[in-house]
N, C-alpha and C positions, 0 to 999 in steps of 0.2 A: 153179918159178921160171925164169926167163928169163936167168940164168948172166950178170948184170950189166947187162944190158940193161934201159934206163930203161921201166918201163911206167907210164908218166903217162897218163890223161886228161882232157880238160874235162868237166869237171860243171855243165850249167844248168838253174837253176831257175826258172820263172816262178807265182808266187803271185796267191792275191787272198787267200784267208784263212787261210794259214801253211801249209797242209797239203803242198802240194809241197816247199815248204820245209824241212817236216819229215822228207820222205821223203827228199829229198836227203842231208839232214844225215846220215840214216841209213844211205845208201849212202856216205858219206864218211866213216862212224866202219868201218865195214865194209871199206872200201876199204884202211885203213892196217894194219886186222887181214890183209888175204890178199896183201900185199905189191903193193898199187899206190897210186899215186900223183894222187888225185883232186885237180884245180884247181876247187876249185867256187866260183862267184859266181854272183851271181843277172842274170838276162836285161837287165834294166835296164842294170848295170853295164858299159854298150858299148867304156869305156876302158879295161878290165882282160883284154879277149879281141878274138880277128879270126877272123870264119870265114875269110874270104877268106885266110887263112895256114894256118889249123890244121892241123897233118900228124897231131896224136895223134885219137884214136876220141874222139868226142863224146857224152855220154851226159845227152841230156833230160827233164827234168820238169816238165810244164807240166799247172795245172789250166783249166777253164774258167769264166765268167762268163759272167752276163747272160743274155742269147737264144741262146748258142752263141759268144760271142765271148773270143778270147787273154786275159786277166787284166790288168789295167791295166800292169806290170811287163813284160810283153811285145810292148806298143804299137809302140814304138820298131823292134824287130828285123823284129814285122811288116810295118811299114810299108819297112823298108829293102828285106826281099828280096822283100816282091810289086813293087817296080820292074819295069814291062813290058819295060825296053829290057836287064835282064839277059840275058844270055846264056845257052842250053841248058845253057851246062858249067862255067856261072860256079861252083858248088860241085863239079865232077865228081871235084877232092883228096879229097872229104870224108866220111866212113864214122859212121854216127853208130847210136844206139837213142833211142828214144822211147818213154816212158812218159806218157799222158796221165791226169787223171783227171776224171772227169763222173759224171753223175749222168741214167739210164734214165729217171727220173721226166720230164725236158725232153725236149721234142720233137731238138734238136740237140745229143741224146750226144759227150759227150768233142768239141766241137766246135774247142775252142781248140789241142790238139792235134793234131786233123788237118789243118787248117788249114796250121799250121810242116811237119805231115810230106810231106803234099802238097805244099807250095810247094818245100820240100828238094828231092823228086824232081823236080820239073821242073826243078830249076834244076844236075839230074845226082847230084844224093849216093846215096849207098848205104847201104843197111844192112847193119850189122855183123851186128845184132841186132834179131829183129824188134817191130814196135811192142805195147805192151802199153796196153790200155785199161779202169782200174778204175770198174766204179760203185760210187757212195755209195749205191746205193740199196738194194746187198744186202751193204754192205762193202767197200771200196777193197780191205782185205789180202787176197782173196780172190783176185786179180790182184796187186798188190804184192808180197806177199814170193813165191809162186813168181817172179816176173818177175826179183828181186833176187836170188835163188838162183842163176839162169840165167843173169844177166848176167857172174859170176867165169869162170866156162866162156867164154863169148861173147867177154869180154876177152882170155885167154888164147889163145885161138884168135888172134885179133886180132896180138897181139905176137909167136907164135911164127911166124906166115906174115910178119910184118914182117921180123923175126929172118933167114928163109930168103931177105925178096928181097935183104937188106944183102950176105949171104954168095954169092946166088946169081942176079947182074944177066942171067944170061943166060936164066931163065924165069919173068921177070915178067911174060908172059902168063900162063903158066900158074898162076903162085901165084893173081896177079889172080882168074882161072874160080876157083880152088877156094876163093877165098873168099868168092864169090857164090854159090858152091853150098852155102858150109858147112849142117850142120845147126841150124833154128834151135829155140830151147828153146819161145815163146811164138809160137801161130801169129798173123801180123798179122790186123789187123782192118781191111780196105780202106775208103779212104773215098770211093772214085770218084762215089758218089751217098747218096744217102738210100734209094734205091731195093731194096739188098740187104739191108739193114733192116726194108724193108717186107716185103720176100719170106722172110725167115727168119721174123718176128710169120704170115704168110697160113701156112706153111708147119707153125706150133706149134712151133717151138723156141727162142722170146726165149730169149738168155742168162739174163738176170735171172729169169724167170719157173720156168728149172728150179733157180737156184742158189736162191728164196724157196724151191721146196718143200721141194728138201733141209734146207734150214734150219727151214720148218715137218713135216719128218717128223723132226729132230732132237730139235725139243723134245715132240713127243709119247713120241718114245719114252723120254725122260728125263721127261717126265708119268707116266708106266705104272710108275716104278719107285717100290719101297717109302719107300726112303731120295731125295726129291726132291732135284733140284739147287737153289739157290736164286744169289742175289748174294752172301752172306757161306759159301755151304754148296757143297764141291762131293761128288760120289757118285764111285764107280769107270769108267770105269778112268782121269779124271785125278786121282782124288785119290793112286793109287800110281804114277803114272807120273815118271819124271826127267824133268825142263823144260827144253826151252829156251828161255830169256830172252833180250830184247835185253838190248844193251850200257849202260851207264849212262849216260845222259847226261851229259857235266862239265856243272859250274855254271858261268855264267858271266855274273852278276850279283852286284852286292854294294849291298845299300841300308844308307842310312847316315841315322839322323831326327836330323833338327833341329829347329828352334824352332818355335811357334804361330804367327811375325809372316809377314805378307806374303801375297800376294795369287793364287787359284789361275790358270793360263793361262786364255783364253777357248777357248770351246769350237772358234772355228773354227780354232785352233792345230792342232784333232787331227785335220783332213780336208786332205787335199792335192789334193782332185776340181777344185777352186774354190771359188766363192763362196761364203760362208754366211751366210744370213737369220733373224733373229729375228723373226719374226711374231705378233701378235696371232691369238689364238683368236676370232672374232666372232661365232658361232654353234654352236652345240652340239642336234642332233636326235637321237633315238632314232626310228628308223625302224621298228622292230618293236613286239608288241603283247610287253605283261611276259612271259607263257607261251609264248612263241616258243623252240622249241631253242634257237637263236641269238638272239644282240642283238648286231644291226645299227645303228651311229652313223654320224650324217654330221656332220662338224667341216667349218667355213667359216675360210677365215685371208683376212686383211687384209695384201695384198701390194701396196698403192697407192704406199706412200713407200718401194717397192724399185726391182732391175731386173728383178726377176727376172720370165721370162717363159714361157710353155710354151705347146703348142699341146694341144688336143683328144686325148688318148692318150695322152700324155707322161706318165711315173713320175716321182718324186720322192725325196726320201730325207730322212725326219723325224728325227733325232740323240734320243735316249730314253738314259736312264738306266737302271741297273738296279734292283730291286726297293728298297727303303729297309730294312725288315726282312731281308734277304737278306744285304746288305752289315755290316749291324749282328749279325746270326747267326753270318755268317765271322769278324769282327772278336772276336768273344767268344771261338770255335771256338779264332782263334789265339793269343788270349788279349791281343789287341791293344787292346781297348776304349779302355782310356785313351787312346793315342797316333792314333786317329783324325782328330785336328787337329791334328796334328803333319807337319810339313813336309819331307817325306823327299828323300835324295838318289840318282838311282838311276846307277849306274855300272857301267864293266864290270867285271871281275873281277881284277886284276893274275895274272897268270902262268896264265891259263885256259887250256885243251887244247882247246875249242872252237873248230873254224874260222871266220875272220871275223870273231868276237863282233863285236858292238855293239848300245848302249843299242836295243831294239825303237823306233820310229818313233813307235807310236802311243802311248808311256809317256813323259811329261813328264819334264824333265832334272833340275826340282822341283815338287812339287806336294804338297799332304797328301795322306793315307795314304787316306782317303774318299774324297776326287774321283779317285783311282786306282781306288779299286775300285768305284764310280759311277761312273764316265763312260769309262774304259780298256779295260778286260778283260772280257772277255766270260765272265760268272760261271756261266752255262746249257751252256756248250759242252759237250758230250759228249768227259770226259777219252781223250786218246787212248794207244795203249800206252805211247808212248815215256814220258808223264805218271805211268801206273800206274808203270812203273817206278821210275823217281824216286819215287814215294810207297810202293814198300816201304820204301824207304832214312828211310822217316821213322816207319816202324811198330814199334811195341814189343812187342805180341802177337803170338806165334808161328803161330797159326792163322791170325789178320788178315793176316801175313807170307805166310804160304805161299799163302791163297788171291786178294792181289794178283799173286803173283806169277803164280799158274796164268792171272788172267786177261790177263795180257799174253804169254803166253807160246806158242810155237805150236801147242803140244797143247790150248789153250783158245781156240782161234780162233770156236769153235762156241758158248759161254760166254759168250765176250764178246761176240757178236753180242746172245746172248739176253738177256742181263741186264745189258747195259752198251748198245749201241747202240741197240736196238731199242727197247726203254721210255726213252731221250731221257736218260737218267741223267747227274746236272751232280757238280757239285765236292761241294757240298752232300750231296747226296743219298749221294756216299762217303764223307765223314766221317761220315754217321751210323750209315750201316751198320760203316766201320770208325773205333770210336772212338779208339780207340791211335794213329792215323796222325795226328801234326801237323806239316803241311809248313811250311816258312821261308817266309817273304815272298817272298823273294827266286825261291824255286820256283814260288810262281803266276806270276809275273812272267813267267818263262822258257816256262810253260809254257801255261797260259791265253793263247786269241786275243785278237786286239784286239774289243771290242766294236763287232759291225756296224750302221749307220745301215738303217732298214729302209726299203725301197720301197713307194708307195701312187700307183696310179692316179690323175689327175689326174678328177675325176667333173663339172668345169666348162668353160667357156670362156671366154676372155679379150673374146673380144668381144660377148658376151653381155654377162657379168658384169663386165666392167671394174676390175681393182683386186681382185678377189676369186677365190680356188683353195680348190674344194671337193674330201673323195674321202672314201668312205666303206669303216669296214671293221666285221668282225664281232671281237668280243670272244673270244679264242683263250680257250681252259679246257682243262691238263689235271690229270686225275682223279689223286685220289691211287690208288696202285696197289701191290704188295709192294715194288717196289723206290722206291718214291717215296713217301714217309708223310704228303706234305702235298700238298694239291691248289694247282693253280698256274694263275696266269691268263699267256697270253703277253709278255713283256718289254717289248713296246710299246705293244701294245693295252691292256694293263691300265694302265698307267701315263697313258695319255691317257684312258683312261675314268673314272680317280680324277681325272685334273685337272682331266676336265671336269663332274663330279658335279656340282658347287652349280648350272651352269649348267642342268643337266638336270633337277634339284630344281625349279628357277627355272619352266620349262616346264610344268611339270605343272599348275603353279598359277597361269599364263595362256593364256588363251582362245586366242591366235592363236602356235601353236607353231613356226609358220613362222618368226616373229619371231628367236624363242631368247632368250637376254640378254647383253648386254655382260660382256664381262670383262678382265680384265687380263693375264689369262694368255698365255704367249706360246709357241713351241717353234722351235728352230732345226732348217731346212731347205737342204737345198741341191739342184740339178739333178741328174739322173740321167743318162747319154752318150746322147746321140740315140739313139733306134730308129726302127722301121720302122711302128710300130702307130700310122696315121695316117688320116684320109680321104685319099679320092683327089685330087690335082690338080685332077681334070676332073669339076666336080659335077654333070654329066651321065650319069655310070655309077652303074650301081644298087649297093648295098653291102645283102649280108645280117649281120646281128648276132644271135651267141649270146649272151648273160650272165645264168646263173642266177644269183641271188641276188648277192651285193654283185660277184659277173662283170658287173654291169647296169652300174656303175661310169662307168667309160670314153664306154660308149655316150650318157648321157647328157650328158658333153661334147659328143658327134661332134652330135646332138641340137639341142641348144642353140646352137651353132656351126652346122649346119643351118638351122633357123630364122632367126639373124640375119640370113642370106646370103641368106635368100628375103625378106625384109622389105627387105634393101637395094639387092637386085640382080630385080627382076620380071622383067625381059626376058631372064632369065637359064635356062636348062633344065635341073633335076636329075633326076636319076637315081632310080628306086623306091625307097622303102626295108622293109627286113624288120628286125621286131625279136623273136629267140623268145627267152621269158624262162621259168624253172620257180624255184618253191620250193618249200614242202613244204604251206601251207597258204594258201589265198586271204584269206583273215582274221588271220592272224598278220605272217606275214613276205613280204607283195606288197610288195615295196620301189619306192618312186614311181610307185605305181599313178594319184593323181590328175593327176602332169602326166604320165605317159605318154598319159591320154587328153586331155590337151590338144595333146599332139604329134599327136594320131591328128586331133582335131576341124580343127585349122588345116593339116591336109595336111602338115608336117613326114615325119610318119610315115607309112606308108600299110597295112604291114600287120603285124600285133600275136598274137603264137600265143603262145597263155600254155600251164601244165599244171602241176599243183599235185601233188607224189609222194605225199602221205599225206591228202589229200582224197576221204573215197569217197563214189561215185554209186550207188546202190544202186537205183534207179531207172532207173539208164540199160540200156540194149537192150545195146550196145557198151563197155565198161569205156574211160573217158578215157585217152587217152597221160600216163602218169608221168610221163615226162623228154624234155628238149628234145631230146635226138637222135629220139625216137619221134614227136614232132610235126613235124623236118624230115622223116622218113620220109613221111608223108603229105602232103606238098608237095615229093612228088620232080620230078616235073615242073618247077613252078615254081623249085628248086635248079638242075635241068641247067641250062633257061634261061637261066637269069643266069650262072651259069659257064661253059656252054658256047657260047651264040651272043650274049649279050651284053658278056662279057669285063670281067664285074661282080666284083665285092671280096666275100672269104667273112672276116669276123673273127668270135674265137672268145676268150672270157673266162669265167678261175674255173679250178677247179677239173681238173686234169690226170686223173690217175688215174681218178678215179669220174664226169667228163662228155668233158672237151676227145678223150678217146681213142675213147670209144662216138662223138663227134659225127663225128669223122674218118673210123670206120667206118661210118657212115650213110652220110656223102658218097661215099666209095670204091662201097658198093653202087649206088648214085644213078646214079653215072657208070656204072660197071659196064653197070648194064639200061641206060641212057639211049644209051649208044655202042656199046652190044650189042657188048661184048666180055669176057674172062675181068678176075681181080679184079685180078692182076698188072701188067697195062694199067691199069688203071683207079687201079692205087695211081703206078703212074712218072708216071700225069699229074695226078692230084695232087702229088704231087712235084716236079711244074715250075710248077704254081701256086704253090708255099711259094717255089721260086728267085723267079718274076716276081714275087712279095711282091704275091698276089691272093687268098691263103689264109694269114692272119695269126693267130697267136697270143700272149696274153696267159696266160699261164697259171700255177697254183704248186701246189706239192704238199702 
């Protein structure tokens, strides 16, 4: 302790879907356990804090969205301090730590908080403590709680040199140096480029890729052993080990039901982005052949009597309910059945220990108990600790007790990667395993995310198609598996695939499927924030296009949008175009195989590299290229060309992990021989392509 001396800090969080939020909260129940003084509000709340004053240590938590961009919560602050005309030292008061969190799988890691930490340092702040950056991709706590361990030490350090310059004015240079030398617990993770990123991947030491195998050399060796770990089951040595558990979360909800009468909010109550449209479904296609791995849909909406408007590459965001049997399974679980039409009130909790409480945003102030858990909460999310927690507090068997606890606890870090994270494991799927756990309402509430509006490719053009917004996806499936006893189709695809069944019915049974049939069905949508995944200005420059399978998407917008511009404008000069498309079989799943060759026939398109992965030539001399990276590979030449002396547009759609990363690697090689230099070179100028947004991605895990 600091022998009376106030150790307060600011605590800021910026969210997009609770999770930093929650991390905070956690560093601020922590906080008042080791004797400091955590002001935490969220980054939004510009009325309640001032950097430009702050004397106490700042301590951040900020996740990322989008393409690499701040969380919408944090719009506001970034937009204040990238001001050009700040000053070098406009923050030079200010001593802060950073914790971001992201996800490996995007091309722009933790980009939302490098973004803030960056901007901090040029505008003079210091670190206390250095920046921490968790992925989701192998596990946030994996960085998280050591970072939070580190940071008590970090603070302490922090107040006892404040401590000594109060007592000791005469060597505040010197405290100053020695606390810019202190030691830090978390080494930073610089964000000067993308570039040292790339050289750590050329070099074989991705972080993520050695934290997967530790974790796939984990579960093998808990495979090898007699007595297997499972989700309900654990072995030695955490079934003898003492635990430590987080802290419990206070409650700090109280719902109160009331009557049947009255009418639920409309849906565009629960989105604060803008606008929200109810659209007509006008078309419903099945693009693949029935025995296709996949089934691939293209839905047409009738956006005439809107405003809504979008260009060629523009996402969208379809608002979808949750499963109907899912909600109706919960509902039984909590033994609520009856009272699902029932009109709940949801409030905060009178005399709660919770900082800040208040009613969550995206939870109606009434509404019945269904359209909460329909159209609110997000019933799939993967419970996270601070949830298990809370859900021991609800379990009556001693076994079920002990082994929620292990899996929240930090000797189960490795557990709960395996049998909780990594097979997608929802709310559902742990009541089953654990039946004695029946949590209150009022705890999903607290605890479950808000239900996120999912993103889709705009796969049309406005001036093509006037009045009309197509985009095509495939049908998510997953498998039932030990920890998930019933197989599940994804929350929004499935749900538009059932709405649009009769239509598709409808199709089967007429000659011209183009058509599709009329229906009444409708789904609300709203705009997505601008990106960058665009044509060029000057349709004079050549644009190369990846998109295997429903990656094709987009392109067929830029397409179509192509075409009209050459029909309207002749005297007008564009630019080449490339389109390499793969899927797995030329008969099955060639998604817009006939009007791509009519883009080829009218010069829209000019050149077309197909390559199908599970199609074999047994006949051929030369085995076909699989995948689109191996068919840019033999058009390397014509790659450098357009990249290098035409200063042409590379976009890239689908699938990150198992294409968009192999295609990146093509390219690097390309450039590589092409500029006859080593790979390192050849990755920093790719690198400045992604900055000049010449090399674009679309992509999702």
């Amino acid at each position: 302790m600091c022998c009376g001396l106030k150790r307060r800090f600011l605590l800021l969080y910026a969210t997009q879907k609770g999770q930093a939020k929650a991390i905070a909260e956690e560093i601020w129940q922590q906080a008042g356990a080791r004797g400091f003084e955590a002001d935490m509000h969220c980054m939004s709340e510009m009325d309640k804090y001032n950097l430009e004053t702050e004397k106490d240590p700042v301590v951040i938590v900020i996740s990322t969205t989008g393409t690499g961009d701040p969380p919408d919560t944090a719009r506001k602050l970034v937009k204040k301090i990238q001001d050009t005309t700040l000053p070098p030292d406009h923050f030079a008061h200010l001593q802060y730590g950073l914790l971001g969190l992201g996800d490996s799988e995007y091309t722009f890691f933790c980009n939302g908080g490098k973004t803030v930490d960056q901007r901090l340092q040029e505008l003079g702040a210091r670190h206390f403590y250095d920046t921490g950056l968790a992925d989701d991709c192998v596990g946030l706590e994996l960085v998280v709680d050591p970072w939070i361990d580190g940071l008590w030490h970090a603070l302490k350090e922090v107040f006892l040199l404040q401590k000594e310059r109060e007592g000791m004015n005469s060597g505040v240079d010197a405290v100053s140096n020695s606390l810019s030398e202190a030691p830090h617990v978390v080494h930073e993770l610089n964000l000067s480029s993308e570039v040292q990123n790339l050289k750590l991947e050329h070099e074989g030491v991705k972080s993520s890729d050695v934290l997967s195998q530790k974790l796939v050399d984990i579960s093998l060796v808990a495979s090898n052993r007699e007595n297997e770990a499972s989700l309900v089951h654990s072995v030695p040595p955490i079934s003898q080990s003492a635990l430590n558990i987080p802290a419990l979360p206070p409650e700090y909800i109280e719902v109160q039901f009331q009557d049947t009468h009255g009418e639920n909010p409309c849906l565009s109550s629960l989105i604060s982005e803008g606008a929200v449209f109810e659209v007509p479904v006008t078309k419903a296609v099945q693009l693949t052949r029935e025995d296709a791995v996949k089934t691939a849909l293209l839905l047409e909406l009738d956006i005439a009597d809107t405003v809504f408007d979008y260009q060629p590459g523009d996402a969208f965001c379809v608002m979808c309910p949750n499963n109907v049997s899912e909600v109706e399974e919960l509902l039984h679980i909590l033994e609520l059945s009856e009272k699902g039409d029932y009109f709940v009130c949801v409030k905060v909790k009178q005399g709660t220990k919770k900082k800040g409480a208040a009613r969550p945003q995206h939870i109606p102030e009434r509404s019945t108990l269904k359209f909460i858990l329909t159209w609110c909460l997000e019933l799939r999310a993967t419970p996270k600790k601070a949830f298990l927690r809370a859900l021991v507090e609800c379990t009556s068997d001693v076994r079920e007790k002990r082994r929620l606890q292990e899996l929240c606890s930090r000797q189960g870090a490795s557990d709960y990667t395996r049998f909780i994270r990594d097979p997608n494991v929802c709310l559902l799927d742990l009541l089953h395993a654990f039946p004695s756990c029946k949590p209150s309402l009022n705890l999903l509430i607290e605890h479950l995310p808000k239900l996120q509006a999912r993103y889709y490719s705009a796969s049309s053009s406005n001036l093509y198609q006037p009045g009309k917004l197509s985009f095509v996806f495939s049908i998510v499936e997953f498998a039932a598996c030990p920890t998930r006893p019933v197989s599940r189709k994804g929350v929004c695809t499935g749900w538009l695939a059932e709405l649009v069944a009769p239509q598709l019915r409808a199709n089967r049974n007429t000659v011209d499927t183009n058509r599709g049939s009329c229906s009444t069905e409708k789904i609300s949508i709203f705009a997505r924030p601008n990106n960058a995944f665009h044509l060029p200005s000057d349709p004079s420059v050549p644009l190369m296009m990846v998109g295997p399978g429903t990656g094709i998407s987009p392109f067929i917008g830029f397409l179509q949008h192509r075409q009209k511009l050459r029909e309207e404008h002749t005297d007008w000069e564009f630019g080449e175009t490339w389109l390499f498309f793969g899927c797995r079989h030329q008969d099955r799943d060639y998604l817009f195989k006939d009007e791509l060759r009519c883009f080829l026939e009218n010069g829209t398109l000019n050149h077309l590299k197909v390559c199908f992965s599970r199609d074999s030539s047994s006949t051929a001399e030369v085995a076909p290229p699989k995948y689109v990276q191996d068919v840019i590979r033999l058009h390397a030449k014509e790659v450098a060309r357009v990249l290098l002396k035409e200063r042409g547009y590379f976009y890239v759609c689908g699938d990150k992990k198992h294409m968009a990363d192999g295609v990146s690697d093509a390219v690097v090689d390309i450039l590589s021989m092409e500029m006859e230099t080593d790979k390192l070179e050849a990755m920093k100028f790719l690198a400045t392509l992604r900055e000049a947004k010449r090399y674009l991605q679309d992509v999702w895990s």
